[in-house]
N, C-alpha and C positions, 0 to 999 in steps of 0.2 A: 504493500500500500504506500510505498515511499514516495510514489509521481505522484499521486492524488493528494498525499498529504502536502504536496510544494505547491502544485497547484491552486487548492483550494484556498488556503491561504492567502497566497497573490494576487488570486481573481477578489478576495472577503478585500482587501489594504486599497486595491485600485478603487474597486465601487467607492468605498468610505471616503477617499480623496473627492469624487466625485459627485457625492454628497455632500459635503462640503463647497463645492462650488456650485450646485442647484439653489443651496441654502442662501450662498451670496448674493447668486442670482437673483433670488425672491428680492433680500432687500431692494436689493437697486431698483425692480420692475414693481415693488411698492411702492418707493418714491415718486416713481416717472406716474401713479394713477392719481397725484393730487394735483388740480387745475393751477397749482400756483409756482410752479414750474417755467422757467424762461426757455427759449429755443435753444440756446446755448447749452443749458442745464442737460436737457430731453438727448440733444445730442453727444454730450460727455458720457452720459448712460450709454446710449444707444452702444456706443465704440467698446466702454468696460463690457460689455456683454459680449459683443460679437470674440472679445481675448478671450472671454472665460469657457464660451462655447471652442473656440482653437482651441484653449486646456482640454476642455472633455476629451477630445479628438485626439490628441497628444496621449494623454491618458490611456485611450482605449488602444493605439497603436502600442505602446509600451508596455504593457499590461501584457506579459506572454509568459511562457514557460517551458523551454527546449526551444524555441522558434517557434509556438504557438501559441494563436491568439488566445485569450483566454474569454473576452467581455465585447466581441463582436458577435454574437450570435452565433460562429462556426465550431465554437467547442460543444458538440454533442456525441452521445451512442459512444462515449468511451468508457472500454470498461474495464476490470482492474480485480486482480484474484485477490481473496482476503482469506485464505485458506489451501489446505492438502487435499481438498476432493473438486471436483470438476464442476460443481456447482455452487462455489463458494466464491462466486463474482459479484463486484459490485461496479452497477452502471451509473455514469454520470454524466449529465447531460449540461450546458449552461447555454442554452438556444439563447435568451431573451438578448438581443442587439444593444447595447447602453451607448450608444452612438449619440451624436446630436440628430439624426435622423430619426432613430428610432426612438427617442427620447421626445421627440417633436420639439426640440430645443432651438432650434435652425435659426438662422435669421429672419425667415420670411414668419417662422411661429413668435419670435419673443425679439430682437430690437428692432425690428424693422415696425412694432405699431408701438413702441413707445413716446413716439410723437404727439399723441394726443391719450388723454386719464381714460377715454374708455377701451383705446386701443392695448393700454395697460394693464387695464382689468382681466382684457380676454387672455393677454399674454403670459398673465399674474395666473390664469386657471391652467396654462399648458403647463409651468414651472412646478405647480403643484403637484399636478400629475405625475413628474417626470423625477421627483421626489418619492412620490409616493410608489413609483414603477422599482428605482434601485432599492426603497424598502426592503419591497418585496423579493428582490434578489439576493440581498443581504441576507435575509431571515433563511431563504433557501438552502445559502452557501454553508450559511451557519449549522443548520439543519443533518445538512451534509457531513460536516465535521463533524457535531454528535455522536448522530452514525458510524461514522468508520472509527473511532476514539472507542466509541463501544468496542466494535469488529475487533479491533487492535486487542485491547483487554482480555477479549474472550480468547483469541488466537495465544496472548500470550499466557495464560493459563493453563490453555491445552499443552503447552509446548512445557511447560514447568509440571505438568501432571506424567506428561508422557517420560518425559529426562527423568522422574521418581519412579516409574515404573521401570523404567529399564535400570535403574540405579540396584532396585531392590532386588532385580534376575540377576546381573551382572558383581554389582559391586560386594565385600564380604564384610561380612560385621564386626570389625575389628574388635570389638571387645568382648563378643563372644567367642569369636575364635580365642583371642589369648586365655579367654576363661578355660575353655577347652582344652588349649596347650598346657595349664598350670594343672588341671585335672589327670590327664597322661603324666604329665611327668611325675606326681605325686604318687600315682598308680605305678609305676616303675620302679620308683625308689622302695615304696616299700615291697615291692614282689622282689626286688633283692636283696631285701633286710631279712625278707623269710627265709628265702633260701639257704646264705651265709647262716643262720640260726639255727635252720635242718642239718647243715654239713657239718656242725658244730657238737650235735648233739649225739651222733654218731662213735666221736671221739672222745667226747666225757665218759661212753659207757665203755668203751675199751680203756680208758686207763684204769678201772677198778679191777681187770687182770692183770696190773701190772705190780 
């Protein structure tokens, strides 16, 4: 699970930056919806927007992992073994595009009507959206990771359950065995104390012929 865990992470770090610049965004396309606003004003916005949408964009190209994309839409149907049996795949998919296109962040969606407080309002509702879209792919991602954090846990379990089971086939009980060995030899010493005491007894009773 070592790709998915790099991945996911990188695609969870990009969105949040990205969030953070929708969030900006809001302010500024708040400003631009109150009527007291000079032309100069509307268009100093207008221009901060159009950089922050190039962030997004920037963003979404850098955002990869091996040389792929992660938060265009084209990271899907990848999948990823979280286990020893041939069904212990985990598939992940990150379809949702977080582009300024699919974000409807564009210029013609948010500074191109900040010109006027009600063209900022409608602008103010796409920014919202586009907010509430990375939410949702945050919570996803995050979702994701859960998951396989679990997967991981169980896996290493299995793997710490398995290495004790072959411990206890394979490996010997040292300190039963030494009990064992101290048992034997105790048993040996004295099968030869009797002996020497049998051979001994032999000659006690011929010395009384002597």
């Amino acid at each position: 699970t070592g790709v998915q865990t790099c991945a996911l992470p990188i695609s969870e770090g990009g969105l949040e930056n990205i969030s953070e610049i929708l969030i900006t965004m809001k302010e500024k396309v708040t400003q631009a919806a109150s009527d007291s606003l000079s032309s100069s004003e509307r268009n100093a916005i207008s221009t901060e927007l159009n950089q922050l949408v190039s962030e997004i964009s920037n963003i979404v190209e850098e955002t990869s992992f091996n040389n792929v994309a992660l938060l265009d839409g084209t990271y899907t149907g990848k999948s990823f073994q979280t286990g020893a049996g041939t069904t212990n795949t985990f598939s992940l998919s990150l379809s949702l595009a977080v582009t300024p296109t699919g974000l409807s962040v564009t210029s013609s969606d948010v500074s191109s009507r900040v010109f006027t407080a009600t063209g900022a309002s409608s602008a103010l509702a796409s920014v919202d959206a586009a907010i509430e879209t990375v939410s949702d792919q945050m919570q996803q991602v995050g979702s994701n990771v859960s998951r396989l954090s679990i997967k991981e846990s169980t896996l290493s379990i299995a793997i710490t359950n398995n290495e004790a089971a072959k411990a206890r086939i394979s490996d010997a009980d040292f300190a039963k065995e030494q009990l064992e060995s101290t048992r034997l030899l105790i048993l040996q010493q004295t099968s030869t104390a009797q002996l020497a005491q049998a051979n001994i007894t032999p000659q006690n009773v011929l010395a009384l012929f002597v």
